[in-house]
C-alpha positions in Angstrom: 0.0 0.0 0.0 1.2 3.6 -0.6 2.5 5.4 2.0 1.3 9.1 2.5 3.3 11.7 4.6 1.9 14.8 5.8 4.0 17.4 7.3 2.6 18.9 10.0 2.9 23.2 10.2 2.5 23.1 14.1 4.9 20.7 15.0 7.4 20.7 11.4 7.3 16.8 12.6 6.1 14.1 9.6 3.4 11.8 10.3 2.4 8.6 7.9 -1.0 8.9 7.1 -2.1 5.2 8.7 -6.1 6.1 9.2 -8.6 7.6 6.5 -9.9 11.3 7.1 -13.4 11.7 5.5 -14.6 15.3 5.4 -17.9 15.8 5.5 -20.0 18.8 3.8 -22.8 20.8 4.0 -24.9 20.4 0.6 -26.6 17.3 -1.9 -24.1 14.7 -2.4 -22.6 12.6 0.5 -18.6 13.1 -0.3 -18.6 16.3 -2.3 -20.5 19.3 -2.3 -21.3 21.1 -5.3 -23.2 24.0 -6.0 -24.9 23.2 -10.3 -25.4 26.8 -11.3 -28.1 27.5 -13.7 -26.5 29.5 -16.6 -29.8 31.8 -17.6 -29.5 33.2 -21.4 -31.3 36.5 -20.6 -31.7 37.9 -17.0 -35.2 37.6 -16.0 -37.8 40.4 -15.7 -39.3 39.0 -12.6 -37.8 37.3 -9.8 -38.9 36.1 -5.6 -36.9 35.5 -2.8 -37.6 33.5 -0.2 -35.8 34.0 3.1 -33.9 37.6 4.0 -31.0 36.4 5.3 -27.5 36.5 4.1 -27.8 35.1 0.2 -31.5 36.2 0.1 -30.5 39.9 0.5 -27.1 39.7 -1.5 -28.9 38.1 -4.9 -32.0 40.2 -4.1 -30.3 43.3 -3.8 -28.1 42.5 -7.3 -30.8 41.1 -9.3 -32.5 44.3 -8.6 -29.9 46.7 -9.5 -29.6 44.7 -12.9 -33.3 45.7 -13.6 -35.7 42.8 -12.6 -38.7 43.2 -10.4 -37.3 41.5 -7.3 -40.1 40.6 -4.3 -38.9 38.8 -0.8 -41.1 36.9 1.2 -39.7 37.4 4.7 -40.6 35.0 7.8 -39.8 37.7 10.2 -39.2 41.0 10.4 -35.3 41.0 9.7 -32.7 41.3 7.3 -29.2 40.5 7.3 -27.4 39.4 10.3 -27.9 42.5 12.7 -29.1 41.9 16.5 -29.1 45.3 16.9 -32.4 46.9 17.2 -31.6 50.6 15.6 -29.3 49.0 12.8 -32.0 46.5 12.6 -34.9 49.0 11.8 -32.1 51.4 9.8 -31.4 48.4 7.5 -35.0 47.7 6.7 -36.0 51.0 6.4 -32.6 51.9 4.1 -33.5 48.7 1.6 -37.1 49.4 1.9 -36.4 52.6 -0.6 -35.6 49.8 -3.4 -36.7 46.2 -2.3 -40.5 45.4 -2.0 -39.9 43.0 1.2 -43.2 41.7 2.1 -42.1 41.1 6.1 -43.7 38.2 7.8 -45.5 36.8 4.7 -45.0 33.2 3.3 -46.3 32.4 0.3 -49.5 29.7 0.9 -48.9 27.7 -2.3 -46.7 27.7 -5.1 -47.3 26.2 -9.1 -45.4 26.6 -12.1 -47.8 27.7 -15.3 -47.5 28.7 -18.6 -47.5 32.8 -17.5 -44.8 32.1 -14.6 -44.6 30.9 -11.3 -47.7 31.7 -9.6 -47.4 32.5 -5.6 -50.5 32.6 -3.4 -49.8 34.7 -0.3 -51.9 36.4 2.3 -51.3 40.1 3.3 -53.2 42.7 5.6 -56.5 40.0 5.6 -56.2 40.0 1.6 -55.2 36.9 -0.1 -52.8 38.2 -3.4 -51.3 36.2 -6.2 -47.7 37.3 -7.6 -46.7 35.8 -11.0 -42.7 36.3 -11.4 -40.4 34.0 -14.3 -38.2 32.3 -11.5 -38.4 31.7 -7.8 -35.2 31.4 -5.7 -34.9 29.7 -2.6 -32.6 31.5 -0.2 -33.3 29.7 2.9 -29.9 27.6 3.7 -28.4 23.8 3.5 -28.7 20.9 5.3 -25.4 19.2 6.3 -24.7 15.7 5.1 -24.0 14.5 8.5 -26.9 12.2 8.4 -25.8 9.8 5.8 -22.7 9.1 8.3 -25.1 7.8 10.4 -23.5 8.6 13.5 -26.7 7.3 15.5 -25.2 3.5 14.8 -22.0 4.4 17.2 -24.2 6.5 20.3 -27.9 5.9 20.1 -27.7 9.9 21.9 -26.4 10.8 18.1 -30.1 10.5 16.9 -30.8 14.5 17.0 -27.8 16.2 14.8 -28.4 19.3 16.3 -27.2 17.8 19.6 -23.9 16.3 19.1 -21.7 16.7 21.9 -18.9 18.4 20.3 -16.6 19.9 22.3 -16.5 23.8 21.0 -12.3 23.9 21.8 -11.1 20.9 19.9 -14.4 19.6 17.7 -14.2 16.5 19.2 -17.4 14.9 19.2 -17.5 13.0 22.9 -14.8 10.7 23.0 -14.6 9.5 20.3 -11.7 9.9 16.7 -14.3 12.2 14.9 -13.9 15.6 14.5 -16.4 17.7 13.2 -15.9 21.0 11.8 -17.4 24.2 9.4 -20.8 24.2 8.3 -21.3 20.4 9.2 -21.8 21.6 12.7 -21.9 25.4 13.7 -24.2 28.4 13.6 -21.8 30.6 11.6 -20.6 28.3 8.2 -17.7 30.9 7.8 -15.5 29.5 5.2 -12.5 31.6 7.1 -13.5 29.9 10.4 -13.8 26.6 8.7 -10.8 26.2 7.4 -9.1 27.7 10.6 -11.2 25.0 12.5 -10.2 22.3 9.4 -6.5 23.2 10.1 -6.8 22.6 13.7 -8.9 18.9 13.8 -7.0 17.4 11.4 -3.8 18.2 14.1 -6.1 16.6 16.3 -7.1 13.4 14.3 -2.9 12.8 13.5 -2.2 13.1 17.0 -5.2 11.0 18.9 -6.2 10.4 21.5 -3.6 14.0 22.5 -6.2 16.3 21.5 -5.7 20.4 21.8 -7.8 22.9 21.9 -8.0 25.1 18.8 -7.7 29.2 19.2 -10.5 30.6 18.8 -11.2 33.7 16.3 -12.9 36.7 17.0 -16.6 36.5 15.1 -16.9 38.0 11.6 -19.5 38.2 9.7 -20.0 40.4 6.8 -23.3 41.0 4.3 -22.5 42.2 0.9 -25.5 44.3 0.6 -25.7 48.4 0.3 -24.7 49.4 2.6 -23.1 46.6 3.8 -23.9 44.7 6.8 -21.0 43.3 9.2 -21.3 41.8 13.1 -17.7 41.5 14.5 -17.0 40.2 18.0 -20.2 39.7 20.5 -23.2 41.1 18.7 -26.0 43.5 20.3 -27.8 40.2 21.4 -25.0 38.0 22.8 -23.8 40.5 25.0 -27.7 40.8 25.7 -27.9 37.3 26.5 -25.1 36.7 28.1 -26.0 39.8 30.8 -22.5 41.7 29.9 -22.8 45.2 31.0 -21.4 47.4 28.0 -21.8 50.6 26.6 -22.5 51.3 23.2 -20.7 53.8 20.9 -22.4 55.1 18.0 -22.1 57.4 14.8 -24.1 58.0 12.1 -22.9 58.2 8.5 -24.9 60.5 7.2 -23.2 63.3 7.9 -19.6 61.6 8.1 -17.0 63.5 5.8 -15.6 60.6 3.5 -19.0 58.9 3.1 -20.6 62.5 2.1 -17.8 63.1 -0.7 -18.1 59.7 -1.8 -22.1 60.4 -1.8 -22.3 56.9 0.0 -23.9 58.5 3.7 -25.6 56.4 4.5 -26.4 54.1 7.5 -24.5 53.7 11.0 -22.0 51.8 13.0 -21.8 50.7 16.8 -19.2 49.5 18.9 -19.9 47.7 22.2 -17.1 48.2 24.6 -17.1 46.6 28.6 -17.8 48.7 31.4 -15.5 47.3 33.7 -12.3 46.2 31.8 -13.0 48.9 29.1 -12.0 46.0 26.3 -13.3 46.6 22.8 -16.2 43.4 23.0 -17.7 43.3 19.4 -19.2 46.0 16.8 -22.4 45.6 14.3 -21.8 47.8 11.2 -24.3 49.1 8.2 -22.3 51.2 6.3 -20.1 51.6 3.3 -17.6 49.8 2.8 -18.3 47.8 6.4 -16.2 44.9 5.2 -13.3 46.6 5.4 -13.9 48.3 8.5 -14.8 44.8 10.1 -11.4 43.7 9.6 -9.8 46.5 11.9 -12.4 46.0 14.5 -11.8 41.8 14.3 -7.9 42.8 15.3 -8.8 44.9 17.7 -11.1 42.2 19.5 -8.2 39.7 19.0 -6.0 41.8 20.6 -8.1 42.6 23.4 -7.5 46.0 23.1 -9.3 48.2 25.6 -10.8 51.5 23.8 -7.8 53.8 25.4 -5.9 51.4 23.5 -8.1 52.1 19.9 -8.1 55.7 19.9 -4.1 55.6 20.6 -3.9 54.1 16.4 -4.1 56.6 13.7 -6.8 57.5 12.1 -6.4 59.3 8.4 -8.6 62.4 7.5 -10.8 62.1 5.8 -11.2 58.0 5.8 -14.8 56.0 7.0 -12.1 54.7 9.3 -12.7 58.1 11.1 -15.8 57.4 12.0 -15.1 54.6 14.3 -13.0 57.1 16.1 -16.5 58.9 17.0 -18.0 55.7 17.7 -14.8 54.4 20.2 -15.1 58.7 21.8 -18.7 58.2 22.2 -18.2 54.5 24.4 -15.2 56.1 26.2 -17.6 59.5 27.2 -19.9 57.1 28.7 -17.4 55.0 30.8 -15.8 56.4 34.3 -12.7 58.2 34.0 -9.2 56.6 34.5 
């Protein structure tokens, strides 16, 4: 049998591959996921969007701005990923001005006729009918963790979203499986997937000495417009979790860069601890939030305190500037040094 050698980047040792590592992925087919895109000759005139999540928004959003009628059906009244209430209603309101999103409306029944796809949907009392040429499902993937079925080793193993995997080394219980990325987590981040991947497969070489991975600061970004980003501890974990924090706000509609760049619009918070005065996590709805995400992710990995933030340069005139305001306006509300 071939031998297979794999050079390990934590410890520069070389192991001999001995046991099979299956991956497992989130999508149709059990060993490889793959996503059959539908090449359309003409962009449609109509188009609805179920769900008003991540993708939902993203395609909804661009198939708009390319000139077809786009309608979401939305379970709840959200968009994106933001927990926090203000952002929240500043989001719907911003995407309201070009997005008919019907909020808490599902369509009732759905056919495919000669004129369309024909939606039934009840709104204000009034049942309606929408005809549109496509109808896109943005609502997410199931995992393929089902056809390993993991219920034949642990009879506990029957309820997928259950597994006991430990959240520091992805071990599930005690046994050699490792499970990691969007087969098992509420944030399938390909960044944190692969940081996770990098870590079990240490783990699976080395077993039964198992580490614990380290952990990255939350990120989380919407390529909407504005765009959307949640970095560290959102509004609602720190909620949740009873942290006392302040929050530091600014608005972009009046922020220098974003005016000349006639792109003022939205706003950004940072959440910062009362006590230790550490930089906790930040929910963005602004231009270019992605990159602005970034510098907020380092400073929540460096456990920087907000003394520490306002002590880094900030250009004039950047949108980095106006996380300064945001960090001066948490920093006003905490007692003085």
């Amino acid at each position: 049998m071939r031998k297979i050698i794999i050079k390990s980047q934590f410890t520069s040792k070389n192991y001999e591959l001995r046991n099979k590592i299956a991956t497992m992925v989130a999508g149709k087919n059990t060993y490889r996921s793959e996503i059959k895109n539908k090449i359309l000759p003409d962009l449609p005139k109509s188009l609805a969007v179920i769900g008003s999540g991540v993708i939902a928004i993203e395609l909804a959003q661009a198939m708009h701005r390319l000139g077809v009628k786009t309608t979401i059906f939305a379970r709840s009244r959200k968009v994106g990923t933001l927990t926090s209430p203000n952002l929240q209603l500043l989001a719907q309101k911003e995407l309201q001005t070009e997005l008919d999103i019907k909020f808490e409306v599902l369509p009732k029944t759905v056919a495919n006729t000669q004129a369309g796809v024909e939606i039934t949907y009840e709104e204000n009392g009034a049942e309606l009918t929408l005809i549109t040429d496509y109808l896109l499902t943005a609502t997410g993937r199931d995992s393929n963790l089902q056809n390993l079925k993991l219920e034949n080793i642990n009879k506990a193993f029957t309820d997928l979203k259950k597994l006991p995997v430990d959240p520091q080394t992805k071990q599930l219980m005690h046994y050699p499986i490792f499970i990691v990325g969007d087969a098992k987590t509420a944030t399938p981040i390909q960044h944190e997937a692969a940081h996770e991947g990098k870590f079990a497969i240490h783990n699976a070489l080395n077993y039964p000495k198992v580490k614990s991975l380290k952990t990255l600061p939350p990120l989380g970004i919407v390529f909407s417009s504005p765009e959307m980003a949640t970095i560290g501890q959102s509004f609602k974990d720190l909620k949740n979790n009873n942290i006392e924090f302040v929050t530091g706000f600014v608005s972009y509609e009046k922020q220098g860069r974003a005016l000349v760049l006639g792109k003022n619009k939205g706003a950004a918070e940072i959440y910062v601890d009362k006590m230790s005065r550490k930089v906790l996590g930040s929910e963005l709805f602004i231009e270019s939030a992605e990159h602005l995400a970034h510098l907020l992710a380092w400073m929540i990995s460096e456990q920087l305190t907000v003394d520490d933030a306002l002590t880094k340069p900030f250009y004039h005139p950047t949108l980095e500037e106006g996380l300064r305001t945001a960090l001066k306006h948490a920093r006003r509300q905490l007692n003085p040094i």
